[in-house]
N, C-alpha and C positions, 0 to 999 in steps of 0.2 A: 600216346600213352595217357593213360587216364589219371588224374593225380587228384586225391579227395583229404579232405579232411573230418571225423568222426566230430558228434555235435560237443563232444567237452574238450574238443581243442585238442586234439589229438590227429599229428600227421601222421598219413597212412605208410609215407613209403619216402626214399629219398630221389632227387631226382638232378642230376650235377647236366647243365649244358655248358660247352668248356666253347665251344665254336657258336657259330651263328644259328638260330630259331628261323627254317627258311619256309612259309606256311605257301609258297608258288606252287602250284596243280599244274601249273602249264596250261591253264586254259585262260581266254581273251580278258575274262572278269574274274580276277581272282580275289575273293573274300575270307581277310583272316576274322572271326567270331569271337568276341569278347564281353561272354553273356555272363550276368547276375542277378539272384531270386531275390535281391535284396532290392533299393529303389536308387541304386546307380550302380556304373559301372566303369571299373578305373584301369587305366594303360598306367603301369609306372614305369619311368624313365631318371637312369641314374649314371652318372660317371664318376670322376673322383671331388669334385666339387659341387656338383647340383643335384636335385634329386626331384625330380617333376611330375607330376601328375597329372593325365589325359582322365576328364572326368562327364562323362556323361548322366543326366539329371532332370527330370521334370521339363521335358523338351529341348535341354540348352546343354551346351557343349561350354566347359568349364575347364580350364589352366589353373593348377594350384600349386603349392608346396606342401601338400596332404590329401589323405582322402578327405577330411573333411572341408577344406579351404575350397569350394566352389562359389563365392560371390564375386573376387575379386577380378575375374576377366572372366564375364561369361556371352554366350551366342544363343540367340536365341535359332535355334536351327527351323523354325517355321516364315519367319517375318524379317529374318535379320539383324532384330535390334540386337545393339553393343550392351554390355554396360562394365566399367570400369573405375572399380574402385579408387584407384591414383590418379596423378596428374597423367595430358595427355599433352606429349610434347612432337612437334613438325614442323617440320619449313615453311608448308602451306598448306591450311584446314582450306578446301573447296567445296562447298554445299551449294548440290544440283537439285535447284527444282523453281519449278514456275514462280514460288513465293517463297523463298529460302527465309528461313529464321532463326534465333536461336533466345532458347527460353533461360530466364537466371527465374530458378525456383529455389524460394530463399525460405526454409522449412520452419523456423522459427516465427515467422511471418503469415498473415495469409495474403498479402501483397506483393505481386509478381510483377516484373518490369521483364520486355521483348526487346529483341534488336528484329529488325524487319528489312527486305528489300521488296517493293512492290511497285508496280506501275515505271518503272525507273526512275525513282527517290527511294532514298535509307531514311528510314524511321526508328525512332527509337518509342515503345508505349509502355504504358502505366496501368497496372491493374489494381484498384483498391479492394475487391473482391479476390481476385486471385484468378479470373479468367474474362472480364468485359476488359477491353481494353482500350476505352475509352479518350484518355486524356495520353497527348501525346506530342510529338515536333517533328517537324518533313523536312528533309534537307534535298533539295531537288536539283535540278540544272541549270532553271532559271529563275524562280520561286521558292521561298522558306516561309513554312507556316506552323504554327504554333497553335495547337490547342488546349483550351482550359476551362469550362465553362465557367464553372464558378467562381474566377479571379474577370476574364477578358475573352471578348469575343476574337472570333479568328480574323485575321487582316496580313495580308501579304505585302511585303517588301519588297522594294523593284526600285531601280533607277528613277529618280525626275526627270523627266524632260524638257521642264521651264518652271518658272517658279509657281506656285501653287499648284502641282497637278498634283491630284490626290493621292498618285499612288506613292509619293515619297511620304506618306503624315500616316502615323498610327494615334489614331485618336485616344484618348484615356481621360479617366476624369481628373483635372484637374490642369489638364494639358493647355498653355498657351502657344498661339503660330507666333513668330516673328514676321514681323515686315521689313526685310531687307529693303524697300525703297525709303520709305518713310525713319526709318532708324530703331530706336529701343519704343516698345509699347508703355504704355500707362493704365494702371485697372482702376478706376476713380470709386468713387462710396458710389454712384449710382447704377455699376456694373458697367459700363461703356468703357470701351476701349479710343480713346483719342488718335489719333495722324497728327503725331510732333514732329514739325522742322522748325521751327521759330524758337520757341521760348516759354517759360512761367516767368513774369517778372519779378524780381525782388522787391519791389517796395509791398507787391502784395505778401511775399512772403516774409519778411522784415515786419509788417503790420501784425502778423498773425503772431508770429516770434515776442512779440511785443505784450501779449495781452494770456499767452498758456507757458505753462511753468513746465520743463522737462521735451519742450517742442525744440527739433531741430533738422536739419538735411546734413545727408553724407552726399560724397564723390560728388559737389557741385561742378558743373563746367567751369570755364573761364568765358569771360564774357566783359563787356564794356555798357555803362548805364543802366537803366534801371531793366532790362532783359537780359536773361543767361538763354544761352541757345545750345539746342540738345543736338550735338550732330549725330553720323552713324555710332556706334561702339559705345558710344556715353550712355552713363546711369543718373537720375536724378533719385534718391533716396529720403522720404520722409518719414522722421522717427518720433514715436513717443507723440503724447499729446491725443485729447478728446474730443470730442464735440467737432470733427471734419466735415465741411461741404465742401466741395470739388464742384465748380460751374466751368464747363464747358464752351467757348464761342469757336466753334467750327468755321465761323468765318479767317477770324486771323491767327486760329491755331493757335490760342491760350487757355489757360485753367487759372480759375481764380479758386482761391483758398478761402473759406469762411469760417468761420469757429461762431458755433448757432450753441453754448451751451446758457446756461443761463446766469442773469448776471447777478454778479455780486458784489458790486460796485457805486459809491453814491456818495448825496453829504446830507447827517441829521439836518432838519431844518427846524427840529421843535420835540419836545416830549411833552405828553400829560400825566399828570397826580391821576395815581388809582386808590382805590381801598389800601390806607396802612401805608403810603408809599407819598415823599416828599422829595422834590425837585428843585434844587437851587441854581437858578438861571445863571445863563452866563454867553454869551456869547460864541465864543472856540469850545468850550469845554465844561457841559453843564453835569454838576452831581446828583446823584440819584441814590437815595439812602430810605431806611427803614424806617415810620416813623412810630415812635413808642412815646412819643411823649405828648401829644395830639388828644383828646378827646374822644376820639373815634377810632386810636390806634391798638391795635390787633397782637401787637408783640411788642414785651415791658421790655423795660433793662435791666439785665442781668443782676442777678440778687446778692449781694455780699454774705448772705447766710442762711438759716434753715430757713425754708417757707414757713411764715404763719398765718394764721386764719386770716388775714384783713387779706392777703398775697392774692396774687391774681391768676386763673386757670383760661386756658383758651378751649372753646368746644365746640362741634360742630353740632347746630341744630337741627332737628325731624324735619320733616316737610309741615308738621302742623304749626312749629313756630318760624315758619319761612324760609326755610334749609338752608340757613347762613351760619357763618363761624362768628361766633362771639367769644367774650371773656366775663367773666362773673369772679367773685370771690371768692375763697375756698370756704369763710363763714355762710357763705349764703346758698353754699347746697344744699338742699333737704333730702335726707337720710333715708326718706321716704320712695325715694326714686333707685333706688336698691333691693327693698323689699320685694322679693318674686315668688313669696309666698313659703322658704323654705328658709329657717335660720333665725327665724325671729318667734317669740311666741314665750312662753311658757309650758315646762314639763308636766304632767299631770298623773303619767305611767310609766316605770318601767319593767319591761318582763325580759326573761333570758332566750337565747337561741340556742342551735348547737353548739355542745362542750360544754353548755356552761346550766347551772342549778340555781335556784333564788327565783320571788319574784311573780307574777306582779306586784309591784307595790305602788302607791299612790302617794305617801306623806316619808317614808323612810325604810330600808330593809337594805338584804346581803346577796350580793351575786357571788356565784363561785363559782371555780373549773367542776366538771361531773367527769371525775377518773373514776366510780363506780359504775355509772350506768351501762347499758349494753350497747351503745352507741359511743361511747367517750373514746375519746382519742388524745386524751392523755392520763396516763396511768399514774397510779401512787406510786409514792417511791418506795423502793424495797425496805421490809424490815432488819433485812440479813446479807450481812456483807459478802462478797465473793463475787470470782468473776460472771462476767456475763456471758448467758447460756445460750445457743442456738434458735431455743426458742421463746428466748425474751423476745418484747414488743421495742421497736423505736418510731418516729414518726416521719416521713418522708413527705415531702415537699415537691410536688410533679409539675410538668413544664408547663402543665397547663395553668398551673397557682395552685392550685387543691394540693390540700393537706389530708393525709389517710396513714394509718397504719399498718406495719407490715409486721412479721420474724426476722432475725437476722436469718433465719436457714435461706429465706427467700431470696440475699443478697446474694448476684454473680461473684463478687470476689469474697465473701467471707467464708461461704461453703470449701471445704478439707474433706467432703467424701467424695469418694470413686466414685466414676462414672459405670450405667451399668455396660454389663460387656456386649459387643455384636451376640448378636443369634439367627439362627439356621443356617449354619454353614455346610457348605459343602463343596468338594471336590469333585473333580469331573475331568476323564483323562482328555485331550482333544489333539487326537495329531500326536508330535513328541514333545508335548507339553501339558502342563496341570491346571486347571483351569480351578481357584479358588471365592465362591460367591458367599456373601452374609450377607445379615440384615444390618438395618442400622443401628446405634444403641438408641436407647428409650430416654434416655436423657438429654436435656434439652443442651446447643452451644457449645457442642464436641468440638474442639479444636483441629483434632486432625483422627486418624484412623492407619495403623498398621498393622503388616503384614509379615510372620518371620518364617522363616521356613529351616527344618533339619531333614539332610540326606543320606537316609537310611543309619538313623543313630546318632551322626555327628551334631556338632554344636550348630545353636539354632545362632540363622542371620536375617538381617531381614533386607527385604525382596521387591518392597512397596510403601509408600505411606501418600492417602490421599489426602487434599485438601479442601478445605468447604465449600469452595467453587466448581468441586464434580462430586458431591455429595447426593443421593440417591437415597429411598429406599431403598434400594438393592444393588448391592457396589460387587465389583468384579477385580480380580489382579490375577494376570497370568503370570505363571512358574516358568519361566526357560532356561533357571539357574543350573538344574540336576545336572553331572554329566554322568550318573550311574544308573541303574536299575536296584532297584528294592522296596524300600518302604520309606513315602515323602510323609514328614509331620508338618502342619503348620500352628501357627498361633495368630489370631487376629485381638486385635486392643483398638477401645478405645482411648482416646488422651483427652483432657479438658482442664486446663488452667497447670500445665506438668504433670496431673496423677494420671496412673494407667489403670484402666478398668480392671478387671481379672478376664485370664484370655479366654478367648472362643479356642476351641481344637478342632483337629479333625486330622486324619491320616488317611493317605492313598498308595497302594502299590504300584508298581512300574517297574515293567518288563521289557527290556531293549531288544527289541526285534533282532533274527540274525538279518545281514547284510549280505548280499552279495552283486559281482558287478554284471554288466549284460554288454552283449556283441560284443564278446572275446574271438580276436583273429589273429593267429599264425600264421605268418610268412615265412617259408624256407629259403635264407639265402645261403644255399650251399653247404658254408664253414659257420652260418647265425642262423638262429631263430628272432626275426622280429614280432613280441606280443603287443599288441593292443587291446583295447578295452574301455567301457565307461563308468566309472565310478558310481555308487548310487547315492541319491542325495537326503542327507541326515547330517544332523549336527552332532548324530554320539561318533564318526567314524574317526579312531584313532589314526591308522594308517594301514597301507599295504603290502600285502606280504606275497612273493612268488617260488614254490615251490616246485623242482623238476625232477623227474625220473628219466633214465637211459637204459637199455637193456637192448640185447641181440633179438630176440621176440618180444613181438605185440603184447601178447598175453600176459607175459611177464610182469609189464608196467603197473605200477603200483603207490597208491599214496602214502603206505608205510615206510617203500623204501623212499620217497622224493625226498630230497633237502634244499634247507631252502638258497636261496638264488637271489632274492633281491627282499628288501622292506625300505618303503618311502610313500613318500604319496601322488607319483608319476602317474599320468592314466596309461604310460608305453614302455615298455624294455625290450631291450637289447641283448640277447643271448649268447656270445661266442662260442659256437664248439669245435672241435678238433675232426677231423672227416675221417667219416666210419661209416659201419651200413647198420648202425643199432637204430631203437625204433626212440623218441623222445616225447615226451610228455607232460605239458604242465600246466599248475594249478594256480588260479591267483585268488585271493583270499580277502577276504574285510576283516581286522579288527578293530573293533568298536571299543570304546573307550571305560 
C-alpha cells in the first residue's frame, strides 16, 4: 500500500500494522527498500525505552537517537573507517598490519606525538610540525635509542663487558669517566686529569692555607705525616681562594699547590719629600704630613676667618707659565684676566626692543611697555569695570619660553559653548538591523560621541557612545536594540568638556519579515502524530505555535476550523490522538515579536 504525505504536511490516509511488516518474496535475495528524495535515509527502531535510528548519509551508515544525530557512530560504507564520537571501551584493542600505529592528534596544537611498532621495537615520536616525525626513542630487545638532534646525538646502551668498553659511556658535554683502578680523579687549572694513589701532601697545602684568606679542603682523608693518601671512594675537596697552580709529578703521583697571585706583602725601607709634602723620620714608624708652612708649600692652614686680600689662593697654571699649581694672593690678581671683552666698558646707547617704546638715547630718556602698538603684547588696562569677556586678551607663556597672546574664547577650559553637532547622517537598513553613519563634529577635542535611539515612538535610549581612540571621519554604530517593526528615530551628539551639541536626526522604517519554518515532517504513530521541523533564524521570533484540524474527509480540512495544539519554542511535538479513520492536518506557525 502506498502511504504519501501532501507537501503542507498533510497525511493522506491512516495506516494501523497491529502484527509484523513481513517484506519476504520468497526469493534467495530478498531486498526490503527504504528510499528518500531527501539526502538520507532513516530505519526507525523503537520499544518501550529506546528509540534508534538506522541512518544512511553521504556514503556512511550512521546510529543515532534522531534523524538528525548522524556523527556519533558512523561507517564509512566504501573504506571502513569508524568514527566514534565517545569513549571506546575492550579487553583487548589489536591493530593488524605490517607497521601498526596509533596517532594522539592533539587539535589545539599543531604538534602530534605517535606510538609506533616497527622493525620489532615500539617507538614512541614527536612531531613539531604535526606530520615529520622526527625526534623520537626505541625500546627494542636488545638496544634503546634515543633521538634528539638538537639536545644529543644518538648512542646506544648495552651491557659492559670490561671496564672501558665503550659501549657502557654515553658521552655528553661535560661528562667525566671514572677510573675504578686508580680511585677518585682530579681536574687541576691546567685541564689534565691526574692517576692518585699516593697523596697531596699537607705541608704543601698548610703553606698555601697560610698566605690566601677564605682557602680551605673538605672531606680530607686520614693520613699520618706530612701525606694524606686518597684511597678508592675518597674525595679531596678544595674551596674558595685565588690565584691556583696545580703542578703535577707523574712520577710519584703528587700535586703541588702554588698561589701565583701578586704580592702584597713587604717592609718600607725609606720615603722621599715631594712638592708640598714633609717626612719626619723615624725608624718603625715615619709620619708623613702636609707641609703649609714651608716656603714652597702649596696648601696654608686653615683660616680662622673671612679671607682677606693679603689670603692666599691656589691655581693651576697654562702651559705658557709652566703648567704648575701655584698660590698668589687674592690682592695680587689682576681684574684684568677676567675681561673677555663683554661686561666691562661704558654705555653710550640705549634703544628698545619688542614690547617696549622709548629710545635711542645717548645722555638720558624713557623706555616703556608699547600696549598700543600693533605688535604689543601687553595691553592697557581697562577703563571700565566688569567681568571679563571671552574676547578679552591675556598673555600666555609656551613651553617653548615665548610669550604671545591669545582670547580667552581660545582657552580649552574656559570655553561654555556647544560643540557643533555630527552631520550627514544616515540610516541604512542591513540584515535585521539599522546601520546608523555621521560625520564628525567640526569642533575641535570632542570628548566623546553618542548615539540614542526611539522604537517606533517610544522614549529615546541610547545604544552607543564612541570614544577618541576610534574616532574617524566617519563613525558607524549598529541598531540591534529594535524588537518591533515601525519607525526607528535616532539622535547623534556631540559631548566636549559635559555640553551636548544639538542632535543630528534621522529616522528609518522597519518592517519584520513574516517567518516561517522549513522541512516540516509528520509521522504517523497510529493513536500520535509526531511533527518536526526547523525553526528559522531571526532575532524578532517570539515563539511557536501549532494548529490542527480533524474531519471525516480530506477536503474538509481547514485552517479556520484548526485550533491550536501547542505554543513554545520546541522544533518537535507530539500529537496524541484517539484512533479513528478521519483525515488530520496541521499547521505550525512563527510568531515574531
Amino acid at each position: 500500500m502506498a502511504i504519501s504525505f501532501l507537501n503542507n504536511g498533510v497525511f493522506a490516509g491512516d495506516v494501523n500494522i497491529n502484527g509484523l511488516l513481513d517484506v519476504n518474496t520468497g526469493a534467495s535475495n530478498t531486498v526490503a527498500i527504504f528510499e528518500s528524495t531527501s539526502d538520507k535515509a532513516i530505519i526507525r527502531i523503537k520499544d518501550d525505552d529506546t528509540d534508534t535510528y538506522l541512518i544512511s548519509r553521504n556514503n556512511a551508515f550512521s546510529i543515532g537517537d534522531s534523524s538528525a544525530d548522524y556523527n556519533n557512530f558512523k561507517v564509512n560504507i566504501t573504506n571502513g573507517n569508524t568514527e566514534i564520537a565517545g569513549s571506546l571501551k575492550a579487553t583487548q584493542l589489536e591493530l593488524e598490519s605490517a607497521v601498526p600505529s596509533v596517532l594522539f592528534d592533539e587539535t589545539d596544537v599543531t604538534a602530534n606525538w605517535r606510538n609506533r611498532v616497527q622493525s620489532g621495537s615500539y617507538r614512541v615520536q614527536y612531531a613539531s610540525d604535526g606530520s615529520t616525525f622526527s625526534d623520537y626513542f626505541v625500546l627494542g630487545a636488545s638496544a634503546n635509542t634515543v633521538e634528539k638532534d638538537t639536545t644529543f646525538t644518538e648512542q646506544a646502551f648495552s651491557a659492559a663487558t670490561s671496564s672501558g668498553d665503550p659501549s657502557s659511556t654515553l658521552t655528553t658535554k661535560g661528562y667525566v669517566d671514572a677510573n675504578a683502578d686508580t680511585g677518585v680523579p682530579a681536574i687541576l687549572s691546567n685541564g689534565t686529569v691526574p692517576s692518585l694513589n699516593t697523596g697531596i701532601t699537607a705541608t704543601e697545602i698548610n703553606t698555601l692555607l697560610g698566605t690566601m684568606t677564605g682557602f680551605g679542603v673538605s672531606n680530607l682523608p686520614s693520613g699520618t705525616g706530612t701525606t694524606f693518601t686518597i684511597s678508592q671512594g675518597q674525595t679531596l675537596g678544595i674551596v674558595g681562594g685565588t690565584d691556583i697552580q696545580a703542578v703535577v709529578n707523574t712520577t710519584n703521583e703528587t700535586i703541588t699547590l702554588n698561589y701565583t697571585g701578586s704580592s702584597g706583602s713587604g717592609t718600607v725601607t725609606g720615603i722621599t719629600e715631594g712638592p708640598g709634602i714633609t717626612v719626619t723620620a723615624s725608624a718603625t714608624s715615619p709620619t708623613v704630613a702636609v707641609d703649609y708652612i714651608g716656603a714652597d708649600s702649596l696648601v696654608m692652614e686653615a683660616a680662622t676667618g673671612t679671607p682677606d686680600a693679603d689670603d692666599f689662593m691656589i691655581y693651576g697654571a697654562d702651559s705658557s707659565d709652566g703648567g704648575d699649581t701655584k698660590k698668589i694672593q687674592f690682592i695680587d690678581v689682576p681684574l684684568s684676566i677676567f675681561d673677555n671683552d663683554a661686561g666691562f666698558g661704558t654705555v653710550t646707547s640705549v634703544g628698545s626692543g619688542a614690547g617696549l617704546t622709548g629710545g635711542p638715547f645717548t645722555v638720558s630718556g624713557s623706555i616703556a611697555v608699547d600696549y598700543v602698538g600693533t605688535d604689543s603684547i601687553i595691553k592697557a588696562a581697562p577703563t571700565l569695570s566688569g567681568a571679563v569677556a571671552l574676547s578679552d586678551f591675556l598673555l600666555i607663556a609656551s613651553s617653548n619660553g615665548n610669550v604671545y597672546e591669545t582670547t580667552f574664547s581660545n582657552l580649552p577650559f574656559a570655553t561654555n559653548v556647544a560643540p557643533a553637532a555630527p552631520s550627514s547622517l544616515v540610516a541604512t537598513i542591513v540584515g535585521e538591523t539599522i546601520e546608523i553613519q555621521f560625520a564628525a563634529s567640526t569642533t575641535s577635542n570632542i570628548g566623546y560621541y553618542q548615539v540614542w535611539s526611539s522604537d517606533d515612538g517610544g522614549d529615546y535610549g541610547i545604544i552607543g557612545q564612541i570614544s577618541p581612540t576610534d574616532f574617524s571621519s566617519t563613525m558607524t554604530v549598529v541598531d540591534t536594540t529594535f524588537l518591533t517593526g515601525g519607525t526607528m528615530s535616532y539622535r547623534v551628539y556631540a559631548v566636549k568638556n559635559g555640553i551636548y551639541s544639538s542632535a543630528a536626526t534621522v529616522s528609518k522604517s522597519y518592517t519584520v519579515s513574516a517567518l516561517s519554518v522549513t522541512a516540516m515532517t509528520v509521522v504517523n504513530l497510529n493513536t500520535a502524530y509526531y511533527i518536526q521541523y526547523e525553526k528559522p533564524v531571526s532575532r524578532f521570533i517570539d515563539h511557536i505555535e501549532i494548529y490542527m484540524d480533524s474531519q471525516t474527509t480530506l477536503a474538509a480540512l481547514n485552517r479556520s476550523n484548526a485550533s491550536i495544539v501547542y505554543s513554545g519554542q520546541n522544533a518537535s511535538y507530539m500529537r496524541n490522538v484517539n484512533a479513528s479513520n478521519n483525515f488530520h492536518q496541521f499547521w505550525v506557525e512563527v510568531v515574531t515579536s
